[in-house]
LUMSESE-962012 format. One line per field, with one value per residue: residue in one letter; residue number from 1; x, z, y of N, C-alpha, C in turn. Coordinates in pm, 1 decimal, always signed. Each point is the difference from the previous one (the first is absolute). Example, Ala and Ser with C-alpha at 12.3 -4.5 7.8 and 13.67 -1.06 7.14 Angstrom:
REM LUMSESE-962012
minu <- c(a:s)
lofi <- c(1:2)
nx <- c(+1319.0:-35.0)
nz <- c(+780.0:-72.0)
ny <- c(-569.0:+105.0)
cax <- c(-89.0:+82.0)
caz <- c(+0.0:+6.0)
cay <- c(+119.0:+119.0)
cx <- c(+90.0:-77.0)
cz <- c(+0.0:+73.0)
cy <- c(+120.0:+109.0)
END
This chain:
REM LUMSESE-962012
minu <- c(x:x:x:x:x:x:x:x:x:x:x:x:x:x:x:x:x:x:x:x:x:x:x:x:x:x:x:x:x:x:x:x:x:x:x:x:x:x:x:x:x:x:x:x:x:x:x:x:x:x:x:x:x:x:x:x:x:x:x:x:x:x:x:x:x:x:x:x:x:x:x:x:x:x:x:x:x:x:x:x:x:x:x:x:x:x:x:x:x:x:x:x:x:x:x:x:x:x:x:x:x:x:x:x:x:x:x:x:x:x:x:x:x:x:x:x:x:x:x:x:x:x:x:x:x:x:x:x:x:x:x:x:x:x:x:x:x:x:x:x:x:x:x:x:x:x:x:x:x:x:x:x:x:x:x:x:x:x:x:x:x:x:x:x:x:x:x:x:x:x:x:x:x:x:x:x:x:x:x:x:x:x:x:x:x:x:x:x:x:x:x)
lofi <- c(1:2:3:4:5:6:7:8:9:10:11:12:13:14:15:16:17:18:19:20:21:22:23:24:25:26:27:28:29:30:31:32:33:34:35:36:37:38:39:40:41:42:43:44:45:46:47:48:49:50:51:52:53:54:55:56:57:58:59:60:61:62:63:64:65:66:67:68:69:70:71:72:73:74:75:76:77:78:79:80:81:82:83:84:85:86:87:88:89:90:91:92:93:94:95:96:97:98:99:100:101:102:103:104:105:106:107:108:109:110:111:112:113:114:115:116:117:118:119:120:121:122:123:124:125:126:127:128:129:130:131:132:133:134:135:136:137:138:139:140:141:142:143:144:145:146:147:148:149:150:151:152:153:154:155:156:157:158:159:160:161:162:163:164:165:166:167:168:169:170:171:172:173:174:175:176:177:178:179:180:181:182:183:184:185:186:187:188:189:190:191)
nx <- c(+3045.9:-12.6:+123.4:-4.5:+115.4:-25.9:-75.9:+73.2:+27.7:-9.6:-13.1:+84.2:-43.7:-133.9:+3.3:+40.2:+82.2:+57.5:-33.0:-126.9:-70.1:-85.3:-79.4:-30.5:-74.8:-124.1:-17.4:+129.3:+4.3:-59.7:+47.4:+2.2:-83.5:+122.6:+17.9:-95.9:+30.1:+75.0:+0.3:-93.9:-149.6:-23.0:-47.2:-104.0:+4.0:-129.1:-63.6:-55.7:-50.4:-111.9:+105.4:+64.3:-131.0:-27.3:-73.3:-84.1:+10.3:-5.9:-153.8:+22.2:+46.6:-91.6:-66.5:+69.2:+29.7:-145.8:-25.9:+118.0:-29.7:-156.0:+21.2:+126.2:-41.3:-94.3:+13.2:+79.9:-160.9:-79.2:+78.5:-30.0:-147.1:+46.5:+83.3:-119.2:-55.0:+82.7:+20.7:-137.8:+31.8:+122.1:-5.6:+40.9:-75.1:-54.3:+61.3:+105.5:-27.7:-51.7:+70.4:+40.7:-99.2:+5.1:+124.4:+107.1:+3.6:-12.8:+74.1:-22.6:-60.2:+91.7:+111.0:-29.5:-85.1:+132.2:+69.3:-41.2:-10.0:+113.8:+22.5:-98.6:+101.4:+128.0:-33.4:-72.5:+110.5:+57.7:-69.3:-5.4:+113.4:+37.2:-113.3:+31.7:+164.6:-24.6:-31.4:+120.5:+113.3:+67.2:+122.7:-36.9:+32.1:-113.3:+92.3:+118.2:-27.8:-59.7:+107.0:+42.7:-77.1:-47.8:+152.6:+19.6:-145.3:+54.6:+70.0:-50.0:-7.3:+71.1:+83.1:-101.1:-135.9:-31.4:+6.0:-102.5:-169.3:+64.5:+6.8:-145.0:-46.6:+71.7:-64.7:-136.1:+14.0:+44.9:-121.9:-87.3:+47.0:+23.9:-144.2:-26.1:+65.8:-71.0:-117.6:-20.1:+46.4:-102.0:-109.1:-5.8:-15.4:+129.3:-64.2)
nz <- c(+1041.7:+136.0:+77.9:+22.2:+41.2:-102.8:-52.9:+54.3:+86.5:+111.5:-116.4:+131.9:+24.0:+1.2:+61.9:-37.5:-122.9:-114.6:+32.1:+73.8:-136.3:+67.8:-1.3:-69.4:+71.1:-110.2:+7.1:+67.0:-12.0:-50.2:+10.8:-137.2:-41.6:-18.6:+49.4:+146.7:+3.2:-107.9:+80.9:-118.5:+58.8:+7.9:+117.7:-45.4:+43.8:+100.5:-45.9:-75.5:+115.1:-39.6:-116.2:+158.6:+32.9:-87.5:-34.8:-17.9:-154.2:+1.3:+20.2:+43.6:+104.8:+41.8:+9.3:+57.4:+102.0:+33.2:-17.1:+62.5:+49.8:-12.7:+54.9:+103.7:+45.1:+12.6:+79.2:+74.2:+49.1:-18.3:+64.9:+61.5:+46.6:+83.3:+72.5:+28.2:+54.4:+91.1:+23.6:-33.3:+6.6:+41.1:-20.8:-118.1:-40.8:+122.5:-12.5:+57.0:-70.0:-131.3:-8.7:+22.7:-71.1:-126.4:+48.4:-0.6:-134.2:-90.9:+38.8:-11.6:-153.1:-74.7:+68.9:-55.1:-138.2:-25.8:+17.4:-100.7:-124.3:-29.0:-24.7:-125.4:-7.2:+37.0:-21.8:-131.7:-45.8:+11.7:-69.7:-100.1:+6.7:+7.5:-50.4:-70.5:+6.5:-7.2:-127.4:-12.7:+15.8:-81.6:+40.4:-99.8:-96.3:+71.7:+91.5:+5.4:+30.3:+64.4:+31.5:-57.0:+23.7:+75.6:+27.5:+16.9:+69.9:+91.6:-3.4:-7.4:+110.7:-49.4:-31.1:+113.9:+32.9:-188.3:-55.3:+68.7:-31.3:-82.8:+39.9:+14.8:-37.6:-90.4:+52.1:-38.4:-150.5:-68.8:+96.7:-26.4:-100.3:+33.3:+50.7:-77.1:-88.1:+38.2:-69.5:-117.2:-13.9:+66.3:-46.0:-157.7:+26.6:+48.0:+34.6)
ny <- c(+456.1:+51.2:+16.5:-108.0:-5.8:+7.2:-61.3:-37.9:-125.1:-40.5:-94.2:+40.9:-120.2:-7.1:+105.8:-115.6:+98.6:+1.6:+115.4:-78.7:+58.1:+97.3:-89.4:+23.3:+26.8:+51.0:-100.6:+53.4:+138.6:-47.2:-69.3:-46.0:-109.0:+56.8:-113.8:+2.0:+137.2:-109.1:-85.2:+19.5:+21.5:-146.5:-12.7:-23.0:+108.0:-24.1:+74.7:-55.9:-52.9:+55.7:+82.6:-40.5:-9.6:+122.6:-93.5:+73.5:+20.2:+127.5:+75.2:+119.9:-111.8:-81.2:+74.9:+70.5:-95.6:-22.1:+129.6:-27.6:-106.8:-6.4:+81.8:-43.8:-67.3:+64.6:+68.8:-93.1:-77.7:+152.7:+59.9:-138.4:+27.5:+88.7:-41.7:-88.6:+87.7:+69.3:-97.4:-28.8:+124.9:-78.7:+109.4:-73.5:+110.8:-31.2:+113.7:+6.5:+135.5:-6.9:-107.7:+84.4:+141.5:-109.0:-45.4:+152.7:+35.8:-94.2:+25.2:+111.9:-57.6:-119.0:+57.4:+104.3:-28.4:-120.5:+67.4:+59.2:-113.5:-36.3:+178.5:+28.3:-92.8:+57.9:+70.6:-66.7:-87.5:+84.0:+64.8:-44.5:-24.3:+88.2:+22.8:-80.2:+57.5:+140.2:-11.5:-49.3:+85.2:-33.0:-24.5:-37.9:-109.0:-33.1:+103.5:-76.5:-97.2:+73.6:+85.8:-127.6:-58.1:+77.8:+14.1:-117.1:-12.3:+44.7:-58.2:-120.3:+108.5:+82.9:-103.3:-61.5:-85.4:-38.4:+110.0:+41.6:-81.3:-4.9:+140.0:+16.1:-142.4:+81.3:+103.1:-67.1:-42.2:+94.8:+32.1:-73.1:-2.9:+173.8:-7.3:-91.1:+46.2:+81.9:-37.4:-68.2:+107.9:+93.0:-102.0:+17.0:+149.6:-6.2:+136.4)
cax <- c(-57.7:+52.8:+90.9:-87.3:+93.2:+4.4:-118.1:-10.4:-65.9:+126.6:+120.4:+147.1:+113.5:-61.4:-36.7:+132.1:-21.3:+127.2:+92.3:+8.5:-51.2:-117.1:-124.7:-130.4:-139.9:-109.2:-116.4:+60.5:-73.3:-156.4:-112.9:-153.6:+28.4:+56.7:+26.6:-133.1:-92.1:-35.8:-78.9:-96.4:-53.8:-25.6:-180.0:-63.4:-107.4:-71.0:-52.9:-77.8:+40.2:-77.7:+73.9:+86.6:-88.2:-44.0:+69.7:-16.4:+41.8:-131.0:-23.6:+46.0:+130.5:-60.1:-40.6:+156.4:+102.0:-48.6:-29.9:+115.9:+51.1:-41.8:+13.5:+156.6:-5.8:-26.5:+110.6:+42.2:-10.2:-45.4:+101.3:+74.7:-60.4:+17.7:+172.9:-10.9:-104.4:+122.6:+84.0:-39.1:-69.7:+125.8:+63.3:+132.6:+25.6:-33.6:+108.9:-24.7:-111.4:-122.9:-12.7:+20.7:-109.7:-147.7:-45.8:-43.8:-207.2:-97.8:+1.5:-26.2:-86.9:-68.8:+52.4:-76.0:-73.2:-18.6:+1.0:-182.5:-135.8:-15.7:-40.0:-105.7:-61.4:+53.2:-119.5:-125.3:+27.4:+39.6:-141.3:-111.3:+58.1:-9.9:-91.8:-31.1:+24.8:-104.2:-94.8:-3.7:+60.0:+65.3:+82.4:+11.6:-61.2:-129.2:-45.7:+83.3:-83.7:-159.9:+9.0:+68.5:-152.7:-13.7:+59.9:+8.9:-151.9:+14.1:+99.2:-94.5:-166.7:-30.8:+2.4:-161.3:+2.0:+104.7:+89.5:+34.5:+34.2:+113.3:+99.7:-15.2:+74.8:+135.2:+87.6:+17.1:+89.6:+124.0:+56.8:-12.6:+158.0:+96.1:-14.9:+13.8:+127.9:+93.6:+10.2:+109.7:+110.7:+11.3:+25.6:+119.8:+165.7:+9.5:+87.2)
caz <- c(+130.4:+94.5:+57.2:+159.9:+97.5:-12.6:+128.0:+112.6:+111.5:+52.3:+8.9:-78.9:-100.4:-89.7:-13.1:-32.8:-103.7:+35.5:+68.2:+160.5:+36.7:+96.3:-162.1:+24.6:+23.8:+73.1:+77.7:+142.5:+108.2:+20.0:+80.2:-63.9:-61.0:-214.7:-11.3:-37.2:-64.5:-49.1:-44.2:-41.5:-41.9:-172.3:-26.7:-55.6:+68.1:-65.1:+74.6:+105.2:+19.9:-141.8:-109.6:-41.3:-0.8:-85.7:-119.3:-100.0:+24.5:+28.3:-168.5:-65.0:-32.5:-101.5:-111.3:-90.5:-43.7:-100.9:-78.5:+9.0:-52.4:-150.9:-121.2:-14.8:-85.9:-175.2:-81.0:-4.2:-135.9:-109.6:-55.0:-126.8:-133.0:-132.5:-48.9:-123.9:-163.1:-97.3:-7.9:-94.6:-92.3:-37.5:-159.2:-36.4:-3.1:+115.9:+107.0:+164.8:+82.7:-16.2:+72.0:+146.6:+62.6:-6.8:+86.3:+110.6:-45.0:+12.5:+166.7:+123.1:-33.0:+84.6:+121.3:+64.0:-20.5:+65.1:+136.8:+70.9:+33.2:+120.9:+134.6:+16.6:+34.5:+148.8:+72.9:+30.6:+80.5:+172.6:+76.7:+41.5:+97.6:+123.2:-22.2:+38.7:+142.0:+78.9:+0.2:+39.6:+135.5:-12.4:-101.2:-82.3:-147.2:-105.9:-41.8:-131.5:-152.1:-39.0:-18.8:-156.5:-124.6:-19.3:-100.2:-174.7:-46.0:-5.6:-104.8:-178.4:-18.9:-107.8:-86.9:+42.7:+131.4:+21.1:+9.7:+133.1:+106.4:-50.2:+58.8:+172.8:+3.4:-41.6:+161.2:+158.4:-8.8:+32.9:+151.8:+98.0:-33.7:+85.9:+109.7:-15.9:-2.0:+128.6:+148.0:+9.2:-20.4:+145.4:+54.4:-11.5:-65.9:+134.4:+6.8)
cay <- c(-17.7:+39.8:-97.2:-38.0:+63.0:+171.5:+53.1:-110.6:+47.5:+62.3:-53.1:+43.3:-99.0:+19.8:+140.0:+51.5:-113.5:-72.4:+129.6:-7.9:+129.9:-50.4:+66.8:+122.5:-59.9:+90.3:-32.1:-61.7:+102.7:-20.8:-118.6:-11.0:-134.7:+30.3:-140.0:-36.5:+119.4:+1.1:-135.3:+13.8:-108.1:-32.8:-39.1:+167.8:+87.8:+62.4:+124.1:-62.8:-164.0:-73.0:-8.2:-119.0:-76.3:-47.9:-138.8:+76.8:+128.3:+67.3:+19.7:+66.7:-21.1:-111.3:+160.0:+15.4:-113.8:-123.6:+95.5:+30.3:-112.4:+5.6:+123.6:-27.5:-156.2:+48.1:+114.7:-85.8:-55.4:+36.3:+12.5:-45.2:-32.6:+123.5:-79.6:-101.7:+21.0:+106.3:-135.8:-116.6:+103.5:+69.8:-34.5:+12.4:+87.5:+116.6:-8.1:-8.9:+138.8:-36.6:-160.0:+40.6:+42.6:-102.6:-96.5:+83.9:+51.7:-127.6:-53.2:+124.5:-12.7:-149.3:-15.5:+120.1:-83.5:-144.2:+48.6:+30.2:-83.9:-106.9:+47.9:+2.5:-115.6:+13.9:+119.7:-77.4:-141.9:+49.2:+69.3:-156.2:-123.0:+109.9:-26.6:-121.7:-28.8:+101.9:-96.0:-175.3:+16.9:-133.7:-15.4:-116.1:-16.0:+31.9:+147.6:+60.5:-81.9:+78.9:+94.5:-25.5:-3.5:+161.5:+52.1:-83.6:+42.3:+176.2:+52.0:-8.5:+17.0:+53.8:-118.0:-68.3:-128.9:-134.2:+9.9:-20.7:-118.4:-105.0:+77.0:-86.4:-79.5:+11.7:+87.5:-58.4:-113.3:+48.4:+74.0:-146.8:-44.4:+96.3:-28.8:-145.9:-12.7:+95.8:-130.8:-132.2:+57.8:-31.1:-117.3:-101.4:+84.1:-2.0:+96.3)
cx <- c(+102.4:+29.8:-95.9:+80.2:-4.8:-159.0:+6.9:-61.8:+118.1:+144.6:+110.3:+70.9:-88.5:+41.0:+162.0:+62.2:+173.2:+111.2:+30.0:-79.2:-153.5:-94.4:-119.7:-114.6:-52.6:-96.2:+55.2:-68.6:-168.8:-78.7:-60.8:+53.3:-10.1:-12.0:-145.4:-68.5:-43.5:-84.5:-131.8:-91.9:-50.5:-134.2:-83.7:-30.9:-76.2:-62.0:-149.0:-41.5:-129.6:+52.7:+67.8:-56.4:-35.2:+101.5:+39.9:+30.3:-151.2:-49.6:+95.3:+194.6:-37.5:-7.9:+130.3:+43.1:-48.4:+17.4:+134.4:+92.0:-72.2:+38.7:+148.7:-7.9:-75.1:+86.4:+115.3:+43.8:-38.3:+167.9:+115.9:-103.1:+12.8:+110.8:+7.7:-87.4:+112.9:+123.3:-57.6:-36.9:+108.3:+30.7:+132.3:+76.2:+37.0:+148.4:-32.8:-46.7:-107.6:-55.1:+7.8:-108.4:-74.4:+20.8:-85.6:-169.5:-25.0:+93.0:-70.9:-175.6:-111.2:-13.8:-110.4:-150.0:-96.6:+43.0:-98.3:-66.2:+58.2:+40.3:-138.8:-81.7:+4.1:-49.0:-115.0:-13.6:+40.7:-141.9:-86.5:+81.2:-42.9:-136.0:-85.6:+48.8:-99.6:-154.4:-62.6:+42.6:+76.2:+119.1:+72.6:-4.9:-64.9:-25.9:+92.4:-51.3:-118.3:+57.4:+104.5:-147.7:-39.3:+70.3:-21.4:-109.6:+17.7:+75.7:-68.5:-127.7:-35.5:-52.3:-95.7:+31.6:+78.7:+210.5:+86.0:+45.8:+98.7:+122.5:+32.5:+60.6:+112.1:+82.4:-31.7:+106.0:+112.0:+73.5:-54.4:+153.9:+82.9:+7.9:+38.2:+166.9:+86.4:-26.6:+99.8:+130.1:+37.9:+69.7:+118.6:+162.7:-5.7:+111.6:+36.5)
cz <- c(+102.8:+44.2:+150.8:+75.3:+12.9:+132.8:+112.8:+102.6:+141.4:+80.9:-81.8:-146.9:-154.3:-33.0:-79.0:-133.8:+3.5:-1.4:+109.2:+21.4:+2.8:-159.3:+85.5:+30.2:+21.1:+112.9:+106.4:+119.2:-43.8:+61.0:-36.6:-42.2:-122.4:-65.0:-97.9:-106.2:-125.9:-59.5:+21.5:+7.6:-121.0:-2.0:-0.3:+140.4:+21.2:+122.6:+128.6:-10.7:-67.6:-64.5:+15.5:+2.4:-136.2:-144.2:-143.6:-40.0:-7.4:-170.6:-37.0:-70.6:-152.7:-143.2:-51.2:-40.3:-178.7:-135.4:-48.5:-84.9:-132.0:-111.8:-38.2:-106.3:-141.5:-42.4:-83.2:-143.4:-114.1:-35.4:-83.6:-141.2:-104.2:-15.2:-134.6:-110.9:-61.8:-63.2:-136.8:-94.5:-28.4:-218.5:-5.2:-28.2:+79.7:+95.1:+133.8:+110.0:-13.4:+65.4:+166.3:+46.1:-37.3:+141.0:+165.9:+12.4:+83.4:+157.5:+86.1:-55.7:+71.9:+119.9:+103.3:+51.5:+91.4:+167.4:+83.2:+0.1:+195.5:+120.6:+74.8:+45.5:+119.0:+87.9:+12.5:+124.0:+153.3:+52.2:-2.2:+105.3:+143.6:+36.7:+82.3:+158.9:+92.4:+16.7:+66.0:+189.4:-22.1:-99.6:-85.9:-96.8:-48.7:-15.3:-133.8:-110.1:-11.0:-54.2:-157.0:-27.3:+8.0:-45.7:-163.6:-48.0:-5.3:-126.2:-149.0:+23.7:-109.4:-125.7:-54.2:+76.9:-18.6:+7.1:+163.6:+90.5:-100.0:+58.7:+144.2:+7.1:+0.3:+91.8:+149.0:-4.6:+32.1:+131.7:+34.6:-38.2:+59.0:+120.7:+72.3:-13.2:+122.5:+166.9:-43.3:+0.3:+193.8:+43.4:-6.8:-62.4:+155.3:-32.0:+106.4)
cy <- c(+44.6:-85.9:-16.6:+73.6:+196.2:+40.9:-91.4:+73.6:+51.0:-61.9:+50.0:-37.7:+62.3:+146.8:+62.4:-80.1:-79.3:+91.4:+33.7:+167.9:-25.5:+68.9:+86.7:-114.9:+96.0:-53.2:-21.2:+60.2:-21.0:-75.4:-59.5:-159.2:+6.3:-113.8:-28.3:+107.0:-22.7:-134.4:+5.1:-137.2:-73.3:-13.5:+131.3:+63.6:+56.3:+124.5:-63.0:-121.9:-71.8:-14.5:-117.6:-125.9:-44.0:-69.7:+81.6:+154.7:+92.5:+12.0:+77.1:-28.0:-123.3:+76.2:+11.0:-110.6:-55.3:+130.4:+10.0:-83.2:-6.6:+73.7:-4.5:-141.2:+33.9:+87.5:-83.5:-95.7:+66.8:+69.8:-124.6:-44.3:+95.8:+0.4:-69.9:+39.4:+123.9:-36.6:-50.7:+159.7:+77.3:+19.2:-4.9:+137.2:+105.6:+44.1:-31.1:+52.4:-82.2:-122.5:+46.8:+39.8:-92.8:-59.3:+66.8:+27.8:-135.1:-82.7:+88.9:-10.8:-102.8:+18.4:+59.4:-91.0:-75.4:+33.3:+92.8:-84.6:-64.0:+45.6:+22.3:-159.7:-54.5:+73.6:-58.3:-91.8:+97.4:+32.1:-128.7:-51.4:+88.6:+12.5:-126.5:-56.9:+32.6:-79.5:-79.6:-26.9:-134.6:+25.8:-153.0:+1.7:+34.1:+130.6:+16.0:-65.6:+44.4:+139.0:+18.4:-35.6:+93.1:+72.0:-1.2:+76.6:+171.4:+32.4:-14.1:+3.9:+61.4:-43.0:-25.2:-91.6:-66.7:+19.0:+62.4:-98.7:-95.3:+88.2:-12.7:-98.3:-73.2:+64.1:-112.2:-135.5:+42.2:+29.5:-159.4:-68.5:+18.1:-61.7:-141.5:-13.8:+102.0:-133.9:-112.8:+86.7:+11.9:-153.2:-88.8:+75.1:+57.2:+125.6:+106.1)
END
């Protein structure tokens, strides 16, 4: 770090080190507040004054984030499941090339995978939730807990009914949980 004294300001005593010889300051002949130029603000900015209005982020930022995050967190986890299934398929025999690409194959394998399903789930859940805001003209709960039973149901539609609506279900529990625990977490973890 730079010595405070080397850019001072225009005091003698400062402008000089323990030679009694005067240091360079570029910023002496400018005029400008060098001091301040560079203290940056911490709160966001924004381009126009709806944006700062608004609580939320837009669909399209919702779209990445949730797609984003899904597909990183599977990637994630399907990479150590294929950690563990190359791990449990190791032979006694096999050198260390070989134990190397099993584990590379089957991490970049799983990995690949399970990180599509739950990007693709994240994408579901952003356009229903987004969706529903629009909808509704209301932002709350009940759009994110309507938009995990739809998820849940989009995703095993394939399946059939029943295996939907037990998918449904299982996604609106899950985001009524999220949701439920991001409030007592508000209330009572003071951060």
């Amino acid at each position: 770090m730079a010595d405070p004294r080397t850019y001072g300001g225009d005091d003698a005593d400062r402008r000089q080190d323990s030679s009694r010889r005067r240091l360079y300051n570029p910023y002496h002949d400018l005029q400008i507040p060098h001091r301040t130029l560079y203290d940056l603000p911490t709160s966001p900015e924004f381009l126009f004054q709806e944006e700062s209005l608004a609580e939320r982020r837009s669909w399209g930022e919702n779209l990445t984030y949730y797609t984003g995050i899904g597909y990183l967190a599977g990637s994630a986890s399907g990479a150590s499941i294929g950690l563990r299934h190359a791990l449990r398929s190791a032979e006694p025999g096999d050198t260390t090339k070989i134990r190397i690409n099993r584990i590379l194959n089957s991490c970049g394998q799983d990995g690949r995978r399970i990180g599509n399903r739950f990007g693709v789930i994240g994408l579901l859940y952003a356009g229903l939730e987004s969706g529903m805001v629009a909808a509704r003209d209301k932002d709350d709960w009940v759009n994110s807990v309507v938009a995990g039973l739809g998820t849940g149901a989009l995703f095993k539609a394939a399946n059939g009914p029943r295996s939907a609506a037990v998918a449904g279900a299982i996604g609106g529990l899950m985001v009524g949980a999220a949701v439920a625990g991001k409030q007592v977490m508000k209330r009572y973890v003071p951060i």
